[in-house]
C-alpha positions in Angstrom: 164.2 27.7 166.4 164.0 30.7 164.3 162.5 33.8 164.2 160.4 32.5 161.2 158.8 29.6 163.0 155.9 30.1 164.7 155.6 28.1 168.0 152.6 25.7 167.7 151.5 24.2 170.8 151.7 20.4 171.6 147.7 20.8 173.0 147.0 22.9 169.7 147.9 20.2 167.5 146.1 17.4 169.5 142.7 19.2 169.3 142.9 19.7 165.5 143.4 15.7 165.3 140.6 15.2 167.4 138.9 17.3 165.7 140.0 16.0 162.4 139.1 12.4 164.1 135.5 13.6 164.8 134.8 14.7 161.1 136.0 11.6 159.8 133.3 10.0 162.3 131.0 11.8 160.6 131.9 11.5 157.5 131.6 7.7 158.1 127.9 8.1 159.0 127.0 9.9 155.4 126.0 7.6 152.7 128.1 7.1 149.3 126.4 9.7 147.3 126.7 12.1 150.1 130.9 10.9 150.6 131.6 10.7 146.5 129.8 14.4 146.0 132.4 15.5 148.6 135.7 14.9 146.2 137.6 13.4 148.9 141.3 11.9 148.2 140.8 8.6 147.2 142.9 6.8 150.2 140.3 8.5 152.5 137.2 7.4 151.1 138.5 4.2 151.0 139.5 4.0 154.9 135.6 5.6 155.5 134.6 2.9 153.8 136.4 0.0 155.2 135.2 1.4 158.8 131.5 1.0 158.0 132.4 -2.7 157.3 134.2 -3.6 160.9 132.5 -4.1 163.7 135.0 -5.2 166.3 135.4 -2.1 168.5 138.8 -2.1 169.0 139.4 -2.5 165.3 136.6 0.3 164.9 138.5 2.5 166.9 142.0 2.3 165.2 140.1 2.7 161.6 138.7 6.0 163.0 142.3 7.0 164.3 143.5 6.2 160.9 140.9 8.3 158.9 141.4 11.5 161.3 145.3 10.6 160.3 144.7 11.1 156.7 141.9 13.9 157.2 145.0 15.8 158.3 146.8 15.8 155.9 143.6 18.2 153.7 142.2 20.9 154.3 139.1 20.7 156.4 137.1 23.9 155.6 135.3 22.4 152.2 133.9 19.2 154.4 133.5 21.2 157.6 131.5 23.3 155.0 129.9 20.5 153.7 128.5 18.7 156.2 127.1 22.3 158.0 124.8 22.3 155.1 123.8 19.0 154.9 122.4 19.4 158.1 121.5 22.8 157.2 119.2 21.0 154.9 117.8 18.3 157.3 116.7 21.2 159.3 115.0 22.6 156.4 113.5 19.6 155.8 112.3 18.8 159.1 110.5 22.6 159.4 108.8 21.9 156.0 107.7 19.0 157.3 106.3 20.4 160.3 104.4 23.1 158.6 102.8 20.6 156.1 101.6 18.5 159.4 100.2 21.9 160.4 98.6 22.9 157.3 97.3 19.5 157.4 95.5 19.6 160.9 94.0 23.4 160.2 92.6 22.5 156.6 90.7 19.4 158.9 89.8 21.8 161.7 89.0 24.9 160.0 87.7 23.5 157.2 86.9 25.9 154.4 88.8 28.8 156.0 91.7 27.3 156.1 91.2 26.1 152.7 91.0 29.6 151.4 93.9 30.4 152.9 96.0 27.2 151.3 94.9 28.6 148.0 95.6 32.6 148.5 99.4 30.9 149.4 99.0 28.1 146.4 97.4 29.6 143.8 97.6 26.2 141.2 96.5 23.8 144.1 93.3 21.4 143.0 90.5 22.9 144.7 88.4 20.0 144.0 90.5 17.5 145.1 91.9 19.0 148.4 87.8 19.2 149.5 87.4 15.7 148.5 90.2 15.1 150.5 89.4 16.8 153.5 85.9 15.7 153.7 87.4 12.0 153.1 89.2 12.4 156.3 86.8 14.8 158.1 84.1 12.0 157.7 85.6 8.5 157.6 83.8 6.0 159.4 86.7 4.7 161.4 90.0 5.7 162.7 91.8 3.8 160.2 90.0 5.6 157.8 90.5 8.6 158.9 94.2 8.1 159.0 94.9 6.6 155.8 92.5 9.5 154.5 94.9 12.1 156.3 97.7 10.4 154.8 96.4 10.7 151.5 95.8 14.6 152.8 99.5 15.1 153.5 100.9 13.6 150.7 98.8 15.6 148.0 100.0 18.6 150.0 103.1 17.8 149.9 103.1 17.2 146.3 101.7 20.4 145.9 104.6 22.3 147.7 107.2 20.6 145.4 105.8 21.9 142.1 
């Protein structure tokens, strides 16, 4: 040994491998426009691939081995990077989601209150069709009514949000 080597440890390298192996897991869990969008080498993408077709376990587990042996040989940061915002964005997601289900419920509480408040936050929102809506729902005649009517509720809100 040298004095221009650095010592790397035996248990050093066998964590990044593992932790190479556990990004190639997930990176056999994201669809193909997700995995193309990610410019991977092409004898990567098509181990992930191949894995998503085996089932045996055994066989399974040797695939994954194999992808975290070609994962690497590349630099992790751009996927680790990657796949942080994807799920950054499926938390995003999710909280929109949440707050529409909430908007939802107060505009069928609250009523015209709530409405007001809707429209002070979405200035281009259909009046007229959000109070048909909400009165829909607010006074179906059964609870399968009422649901579909909420449905229809969330969905123009929704809709709304997006433009």
């Amino acid at each position: 040994m040298t004095d221009n080597d650095e010592y790397v440890s035996r248990s050093l390298l066998k964590r990044e491998a593992e932790e190479a192996q556990r990004l190639g897991e997930q990176l056999v869990a994201l669809g193909d426009p997700e995995l193309d969008a990610l410019d991977l080498p092409q004898p990567l993408v098509d181990a992930i691939r191949a894995a998503r077709s085996i089932r045996q376990r055994s066989a399974l587990r040797r695939q994954r081995q194999y992808v975290g042996k070609l994962m690497r040989r590349i630099d992790l940061a751009p996927i680790r990077a990657a796949l942080a915002a994807r799920a950054h964005a499926r938390h995003d997601e999710a909280r929109a989601f949440k707050d529409l289900e909430a908007w939802r419920e107060r505009l069928l509480t609250e009523g015209e209150t709530a409405l007001k408040d809707w429209l002070a936050e979405h200035p281009d929102a259909e009046t007229e069709t959000l109070r048909r809506l909400i009165d829909t729902a607010r006074n179906a005649p059964n609870a399968h009514a009422r649901k579909t009517a909420s449905r229809a509720l969330f969905r123009n809100l929704s809709d709304q949000t997006r433009n």
